[in-house]
Steps between C-alpha positions, in 0.01 A plus 500: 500500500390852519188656319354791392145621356431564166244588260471242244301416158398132569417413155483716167280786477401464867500793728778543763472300851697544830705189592802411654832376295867388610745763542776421260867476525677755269720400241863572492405829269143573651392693831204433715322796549236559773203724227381797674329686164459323163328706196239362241571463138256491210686127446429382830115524398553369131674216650218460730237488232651381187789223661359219305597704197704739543746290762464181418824419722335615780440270743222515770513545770732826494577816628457797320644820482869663393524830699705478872600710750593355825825427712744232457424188755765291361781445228626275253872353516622684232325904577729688616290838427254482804473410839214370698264793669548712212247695279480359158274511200476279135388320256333191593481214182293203638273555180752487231511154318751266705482659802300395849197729552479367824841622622544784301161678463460859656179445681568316828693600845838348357650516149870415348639734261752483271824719640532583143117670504533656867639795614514735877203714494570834631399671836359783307242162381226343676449149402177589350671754284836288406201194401392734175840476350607115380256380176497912401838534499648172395257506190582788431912474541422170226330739253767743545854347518387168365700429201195345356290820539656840481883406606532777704770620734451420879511808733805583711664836669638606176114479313306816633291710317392463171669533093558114398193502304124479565309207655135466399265368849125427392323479813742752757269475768481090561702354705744352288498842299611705835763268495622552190473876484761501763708249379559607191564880635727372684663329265547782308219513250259773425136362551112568344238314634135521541245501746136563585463967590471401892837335499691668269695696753588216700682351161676851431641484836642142447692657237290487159543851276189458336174308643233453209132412569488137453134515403609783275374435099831726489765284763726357196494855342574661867836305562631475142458863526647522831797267390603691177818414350629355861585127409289277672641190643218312553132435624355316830110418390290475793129437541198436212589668165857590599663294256333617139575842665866460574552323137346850335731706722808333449442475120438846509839583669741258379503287826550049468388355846174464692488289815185406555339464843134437454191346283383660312147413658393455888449204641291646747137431407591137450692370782196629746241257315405178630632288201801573272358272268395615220482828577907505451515413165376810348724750755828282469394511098462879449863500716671270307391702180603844608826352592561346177398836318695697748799324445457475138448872482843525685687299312389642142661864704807351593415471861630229719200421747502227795299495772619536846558249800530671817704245688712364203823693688505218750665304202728759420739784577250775539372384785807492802549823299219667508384357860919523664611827333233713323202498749697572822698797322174650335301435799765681672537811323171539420485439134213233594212541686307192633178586290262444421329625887361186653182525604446183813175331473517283726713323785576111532420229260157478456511835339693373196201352341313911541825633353525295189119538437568947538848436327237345219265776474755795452709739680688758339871612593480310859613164567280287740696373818412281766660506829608166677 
């Protein structure tokens, strides 16, 4: 039996080690895929410090990690959309509750993916670059065509430009807002968004007409002015206070549906203690409370809110769509750009642990990458 390194968690909450694991067979639907970049989430470091809790189906050890980019070292029976030697990226699963960490965690020399969640990256795409896309822009595909968020139409040739109605992105310049920016632009949809002054152009250019301040005492004023009698279609709430905004602004303009993507609190300052014990109860407390309220204050508005699951489309149609049909073609044509820029800290394994812990302490409007 072959093997390959990777960079485990051994047990919960403990920091990532270099060891060496079997190389697995894929499935008849899977491919084997030889990682070359792989990007850092703000879940990869939650699940890190908060598994016990927050991913109680975890089981240790496992391999962390859900961005890919790599090239194709062997195929299931049943693929019939890749071949071996070629340049892929996807989504990588391991995490999700029934699945194996161990085969299907990004962070190790060989993954399986999903043919569903994998698609031909580009020559005009570096690994590194193609590794920013697959959490950003599955999440946000889920909070946008979803019909348990907004419902929305998926993008095609036809879908250009904008006029179907205005799409509301809290939090433009994260990674999953990029994402959505240009998916719903493409889709068709008119888009206002928000973002910090230094990035504000970089969100106009993905497609947004209006870019408020986020830390503006004026945002929700900004957009519902920039909206005006436009109907708005629906609202993607991402990062701390997003939600209680997106609830005033679609009150204010007549808009039902609000995907949300985030907590309303950061985990942050907790997972990097020593014990979770007791400190958690009074962070997961305050978050379970401004849920409730949040949700509460949506409902009594006539808003449908739900929060969002990044790799839910493995379990149903969005995802061959989104991963066979819509990123090639928008990839292609240049309606999406692999954003947000990476920015490589590092270069094997060992340098996971280094990227979570800078992943942890903030970056704005990069992605951190490691090469492999």
């Amino acid at each position: 039996m072959s093997t390959h390194a990777a960079a485990i968690m051994p047990a919960p909450r403990a920091r990532l080690t270099v060891t060496t694991l079997p190389t697995p067979t894929p499935a008849p639907d899977e491919v084997l895929v030889r990682v070359r970049a792989v990007a850092v989430n703000p879940v990869d470091w939650v699940i890190q410090g908060t598994s016990r809790v927050t991913y109680r189906w975890l089981r240790t050890p496992a391999v962390l990690g859900s961005d890919v980019a790599g090239e194709v070292l062997a195929t299931g029976a049943n693929v019939t959309r890749f071949r071996v030697g070629q340049r892929v990226f996807g989504l990588a699963t391991g995490t999700d509750r029934g699945r194996d960490p161990l085969r299907e965690g990004a962070f190790q020399d060989a993954t399986v993916l999903s043919e569903q969640l994998t698609t031909p990256t580009p020559t005009s795409l570096s690994d590194e670059e193609a590794a920013v896309l697959p959490l950003a822009v599955s999440t946000a595909a889920c909070a946008l065509f979803q019909p348990a968020h907004l419902g929305l139409r998926t993008p095609s040739a036809e879908t250009a430009g904008g006029g179907a109605g205005v799409v509301v992105v809290w939090g433009g310049s994260t990674s999953v807002g990029m994402s959505a920016v240009q998916l719903a632009r493409a889709a068709g949809y008119d888009v206002v968004s928000t973002a910090s002054p230094r990035n504000a152009d970089l969100v106009r250019s993905l497609g947004a007409d209006a870019v408020a301040d986020h830390g503006s005492r004026t945002a929700v004023d900004d957009l519902v002015a920039a909206i005006g009698s436009r109907p708005v279609v629906g609202a993607v709430a991402l990062g701390a206070g997003s939600a209680d905004a997106c609830i005033d602004i679609l009150a204010r303009t007549g808009g039902t549906r609000l995907a949300l993507a985030s907590t309303p609190y950061s985990l942050a300052g907790l997972v990097g203690r020593r014990r979770l014990f007791p400190t958690m109860i009074p962070v997961f407390s305050r978050i379970g409370l401004a849920t409730v309220r949040s949700m509460l204050r949506a409902r009594r508005r006539g808003i449908r809110a739900a929060f969002v699951w990044g790799s839910s489309l493995r379990d149903d149609d969005l995802g061959p769509r989104l991963w066979g049909e819509v990123l090639p073609q928008l990839l292609a044509d240049g309606r999406l750009r692999a954003l947000p820029e990476p920015m490589v800290v590092g270069t094997g394994l060992a340098s996971l642990q280094d990227a979570l812990d800078q992943q942890r302490a903030g970056v704005s409007a990069r992605k951190i990458v490691v090469r492999l």
